[in-house]
N, C-alpha and C positions, 0 to 999 in steps of 0.2 A: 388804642385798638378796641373794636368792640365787641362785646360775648353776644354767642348766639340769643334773639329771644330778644335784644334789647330795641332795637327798631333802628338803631344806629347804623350806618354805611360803615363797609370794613374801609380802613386805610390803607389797605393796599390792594383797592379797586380804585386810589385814585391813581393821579400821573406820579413819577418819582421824579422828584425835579432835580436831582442830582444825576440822573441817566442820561447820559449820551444821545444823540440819535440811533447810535449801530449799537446801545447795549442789550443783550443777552436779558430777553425776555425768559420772567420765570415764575412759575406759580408752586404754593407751597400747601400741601394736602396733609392735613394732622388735624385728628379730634380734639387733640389738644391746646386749647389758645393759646396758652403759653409757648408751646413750643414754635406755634406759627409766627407769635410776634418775637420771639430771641432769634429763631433763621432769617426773619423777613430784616432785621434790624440789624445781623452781621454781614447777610449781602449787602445789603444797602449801604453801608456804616462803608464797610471794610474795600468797597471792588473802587473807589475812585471814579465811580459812574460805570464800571464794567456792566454792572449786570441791574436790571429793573424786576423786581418784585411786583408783577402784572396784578394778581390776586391770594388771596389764599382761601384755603377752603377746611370744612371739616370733617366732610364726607366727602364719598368719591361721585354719588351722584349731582351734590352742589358744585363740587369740582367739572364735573360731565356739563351742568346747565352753564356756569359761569363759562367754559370754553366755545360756546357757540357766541358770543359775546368777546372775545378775549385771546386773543391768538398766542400761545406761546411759546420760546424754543427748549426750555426744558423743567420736567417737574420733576419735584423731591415727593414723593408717595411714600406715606407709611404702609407698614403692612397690616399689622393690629387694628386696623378702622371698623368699629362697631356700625351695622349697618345692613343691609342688602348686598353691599360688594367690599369685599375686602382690599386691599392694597394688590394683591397679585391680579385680579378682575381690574381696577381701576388700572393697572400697568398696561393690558392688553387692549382693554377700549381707547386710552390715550394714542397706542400705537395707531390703530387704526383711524386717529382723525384723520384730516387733511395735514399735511406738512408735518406728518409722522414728527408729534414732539419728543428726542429723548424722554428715557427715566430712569431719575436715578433713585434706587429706595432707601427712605431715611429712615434710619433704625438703632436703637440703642440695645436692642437683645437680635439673638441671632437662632431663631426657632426651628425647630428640623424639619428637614426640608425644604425649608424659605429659598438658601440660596438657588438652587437647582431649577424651581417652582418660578420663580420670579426672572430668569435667566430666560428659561422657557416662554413666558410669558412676551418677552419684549426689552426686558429692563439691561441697562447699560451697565450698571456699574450700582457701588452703594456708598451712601453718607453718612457716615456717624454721627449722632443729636451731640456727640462730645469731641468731635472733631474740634480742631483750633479755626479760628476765621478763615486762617490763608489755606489751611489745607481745603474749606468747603468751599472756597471760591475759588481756585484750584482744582478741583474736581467738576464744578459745574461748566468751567471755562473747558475743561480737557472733553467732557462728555459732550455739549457743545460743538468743538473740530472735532469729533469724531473719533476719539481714542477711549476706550473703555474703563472705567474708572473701579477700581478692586484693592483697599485696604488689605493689610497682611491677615485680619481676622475674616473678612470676606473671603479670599481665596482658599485659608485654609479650613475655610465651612465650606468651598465647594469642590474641596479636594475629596475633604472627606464624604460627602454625599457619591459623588462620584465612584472613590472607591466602595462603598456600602453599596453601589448600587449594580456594581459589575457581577458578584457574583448571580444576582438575580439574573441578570442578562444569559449569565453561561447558563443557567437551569432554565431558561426557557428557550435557550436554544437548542439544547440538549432536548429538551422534549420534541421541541418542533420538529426535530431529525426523527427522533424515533416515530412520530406519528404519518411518516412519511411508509413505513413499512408497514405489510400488513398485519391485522390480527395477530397470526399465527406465529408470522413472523418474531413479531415484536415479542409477544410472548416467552417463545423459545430465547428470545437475546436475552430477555429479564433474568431468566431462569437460569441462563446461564453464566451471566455477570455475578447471581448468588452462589455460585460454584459448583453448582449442579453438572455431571458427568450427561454426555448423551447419553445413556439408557436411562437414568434417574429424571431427564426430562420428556424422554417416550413415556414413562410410565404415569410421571403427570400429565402430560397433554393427551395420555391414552393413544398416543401414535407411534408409529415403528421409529425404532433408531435412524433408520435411514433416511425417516422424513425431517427426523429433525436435522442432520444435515446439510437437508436440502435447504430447510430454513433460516439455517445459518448463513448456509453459502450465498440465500439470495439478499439475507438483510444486508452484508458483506460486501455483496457485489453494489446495490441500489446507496449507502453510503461512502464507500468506496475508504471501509476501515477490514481490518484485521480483526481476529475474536477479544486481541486482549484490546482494540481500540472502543472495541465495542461493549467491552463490562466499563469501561471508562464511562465509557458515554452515558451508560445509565447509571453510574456514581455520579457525574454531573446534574442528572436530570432528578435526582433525588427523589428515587421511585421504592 
């Protein structure tokens, strides 16, 4: 195989002559030569002609030029790719070629927020650079028909994004609710989820006791909570 820079053609821009006519086109996207020639060389080695090794690339823009060139049914993308587009960019524009190629992201660390980020993006499933042969051709075969491809360390990177990501969700929905009342409104709810009595919140908002019940009564009525749903609400909203 040849390093970038050398003027040499890669070897896996030629045909594999061990591939099938129906094998599982597939390109391999890593800065890393090496890594692109041990995956190009345990599909190849390992599938019994299952899957062809179309090209490989080392950026996601070489990867971008060689596919108009190169049609394939699925790429392994790292995420770490030094460049203009990262591995989670490279997921998304692959998506939108013609004949939407899978992607699976190949990756030996598991960086926060990758899983979630790259889900988002497009990506199928993930491969490990240490995965054994049969599992990675085993996964490209499965992503492939269509079945999503998630190691026990993949899923529980995006359990836990998931759960890290819910409380945020509740504190912006909590706010969104309360920006829904007015001014005054709102106000009086704040002050009263601090434990403020009506009169103690007349005398802050400078209004009669009895406005501020009104205030209540209408943030109450427009959310369609109670007074103690509504010191809740703005514990949610983390005001």
């Amino acid at each position: 195989m040849s390093i970038r820079g050398t003027g040499e053609p890669d070897e896996q821009d030629e045909p594999n002559s061990q591939a099938g006519p129906d094998a599982i086109r597939v390109s391999i996207v890593d800065d890393d030569p090496m890594i692109c020639q041990s995956v190009s060389l345990i599909l190849t080695d390992y599938s019994q002609g299952r899957l062809n090794v179309v090209y490989t690339a080392y950026s996601v823009e070489e990867a971008l030029e060689k596919a108009k060139h190169h049609a394939v049914d699925v790429v392994l993308m790292d995420v770490n790719i030094p460049g203009g587009m990262d591995g989670i960019g490279g997921t998304s524009a692959f998506r939108k070629l013609p004949g939407t190629p899978h992607v699976l992201i190949l990756t030996s660390l598991s960086p926060s927020g990758m899983a979630e980020r790259a889900i988002e993006a497009g990506a199928e499933g993930f491969v490990s650079k240490t995965d054994s042969p049969q599992e990675m051709i085993h996964r490209v075969v499965g992503v492939y028909e269509g079945t999503p491809q998630f190691n026990a360390a993949s899923q529980k990177q995006l359990l836990r994004e998931l759960t890290a990501k819910k409380p945020m969700g509740r504190r912006a929905g909590a706010r969104a609710a309360l920006d829904e009342l007015s001014e005054r409104e709102r106000t009086a709810v704040i002050l009263s989820a601090q434990g403020l009595r009506n009169n103690e919140i007349a005398e802050k908002m400078f209004i009669s006791e009895r406005t501020v019940k009104v205030h209540l009564s209408a943030a109450a009525d427009k959310l369609g909570l109670n007074r103690i749903q509504l010191a809740r609400l703005v514990e949610r909203a983390d005001l």
